[in-house]
C-alpha positions in Angstrom: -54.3 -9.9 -130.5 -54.1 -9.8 -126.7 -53.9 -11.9 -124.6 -56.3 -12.6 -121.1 -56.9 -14.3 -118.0 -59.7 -17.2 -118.2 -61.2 -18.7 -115.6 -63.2 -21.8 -116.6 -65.3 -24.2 -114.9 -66.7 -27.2 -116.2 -70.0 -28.8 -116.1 -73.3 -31.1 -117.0 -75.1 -27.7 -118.3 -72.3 -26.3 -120.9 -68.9 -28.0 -121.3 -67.2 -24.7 -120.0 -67.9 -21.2 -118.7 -65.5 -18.9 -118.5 -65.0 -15.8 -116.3 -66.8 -13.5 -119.2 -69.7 -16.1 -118.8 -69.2 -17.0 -122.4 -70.9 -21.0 -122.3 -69.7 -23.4 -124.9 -72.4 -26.3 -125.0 -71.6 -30.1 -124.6 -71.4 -31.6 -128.2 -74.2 -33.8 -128.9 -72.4 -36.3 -130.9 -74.1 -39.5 -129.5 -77.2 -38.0 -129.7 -77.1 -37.4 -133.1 -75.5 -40.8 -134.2 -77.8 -42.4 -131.4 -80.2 -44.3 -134.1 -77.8 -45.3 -136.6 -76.2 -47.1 -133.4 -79.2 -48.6 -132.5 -79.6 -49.7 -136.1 -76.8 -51.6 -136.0 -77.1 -53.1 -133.0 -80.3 -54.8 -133.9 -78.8 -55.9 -136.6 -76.8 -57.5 -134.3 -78.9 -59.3 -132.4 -80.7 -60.5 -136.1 -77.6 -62.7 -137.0 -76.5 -66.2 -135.4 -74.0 -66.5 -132.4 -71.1 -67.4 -134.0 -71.7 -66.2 -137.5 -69.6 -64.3 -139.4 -72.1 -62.3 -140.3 -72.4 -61.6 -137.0 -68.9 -60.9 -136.6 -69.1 -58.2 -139.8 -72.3 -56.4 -138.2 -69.9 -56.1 -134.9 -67.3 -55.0 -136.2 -69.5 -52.0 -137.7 -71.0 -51.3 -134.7 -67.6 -50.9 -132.8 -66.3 -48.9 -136.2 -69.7 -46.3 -135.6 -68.6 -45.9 -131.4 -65.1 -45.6 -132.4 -66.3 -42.6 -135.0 -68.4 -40.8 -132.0 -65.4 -41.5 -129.4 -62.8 -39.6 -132.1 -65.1 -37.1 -132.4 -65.5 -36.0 -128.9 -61.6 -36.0 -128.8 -61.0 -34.0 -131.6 -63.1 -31.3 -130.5 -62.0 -31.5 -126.6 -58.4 -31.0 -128.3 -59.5 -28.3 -130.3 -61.0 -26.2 -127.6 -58.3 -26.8 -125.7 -55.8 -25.5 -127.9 -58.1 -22.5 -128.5 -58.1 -21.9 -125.2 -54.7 -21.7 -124.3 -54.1 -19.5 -128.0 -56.0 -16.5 -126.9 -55.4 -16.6 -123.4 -52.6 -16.1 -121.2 -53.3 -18.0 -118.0 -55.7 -20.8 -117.6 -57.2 -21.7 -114.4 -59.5 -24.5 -113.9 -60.8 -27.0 -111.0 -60.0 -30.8 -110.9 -62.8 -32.4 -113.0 -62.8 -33.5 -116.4 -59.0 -34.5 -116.7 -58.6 -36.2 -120.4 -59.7 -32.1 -121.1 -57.1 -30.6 -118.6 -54.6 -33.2 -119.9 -55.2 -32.0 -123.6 -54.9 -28.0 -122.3 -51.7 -29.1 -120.5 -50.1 -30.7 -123.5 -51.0 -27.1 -125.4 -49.7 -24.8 -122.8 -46.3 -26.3 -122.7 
């Protein structure tokens, strides 16, 4: 398999374009756990102040952010690491650094 140079650029459109204007769209994770959020915060706002019940139903909604957040890291990390597998140099502007950061740690 050889190896090429890459130009991408990031941005609100498609997470990355590169040189071949190949596009890879932004993951819609939030969007699609969006009402099971929502759920969960008006469950929320259903219990006491104080409640532990209240504390429970928060501790849910933190776990179902804390799923979306992983998510969006995972796959940042594996594009990343595809990107720097199948290509020889990288180049890229300064925008989007936890992504940079993650192609960094792969290139080295």
């Amino acid at each position: 398999m050889s190896k090429t140079f890459n130009q991408k650029q990031v941005g609100i459109e498609s997470f990355y374009t590169d040189s071949n204007e190949h596009h890879k769209s932004n993951s819609q994770f939030l969007r699609k756990a969006e009402s099971k959020i929502k759920h969960s915060q008006r469950r929320i706002y259903k219990r006491a102040k104080g409640s532990s019940g209240r504390k429970r139903v928060r501790k849910l909604y933190a776990k179902k952010h804390l799923k979306v957040n992983r998510r969006r890291d995972e796959n940042a990390k594996t594009m990343a690491h595809n990107l720097v597998k199948f290509n020889d140099l990288v180049a890229y502007k300064a925008s989007w650094q936890y992504f940079y950061s993650i192609i960094s740690y792969f290139h080295h």
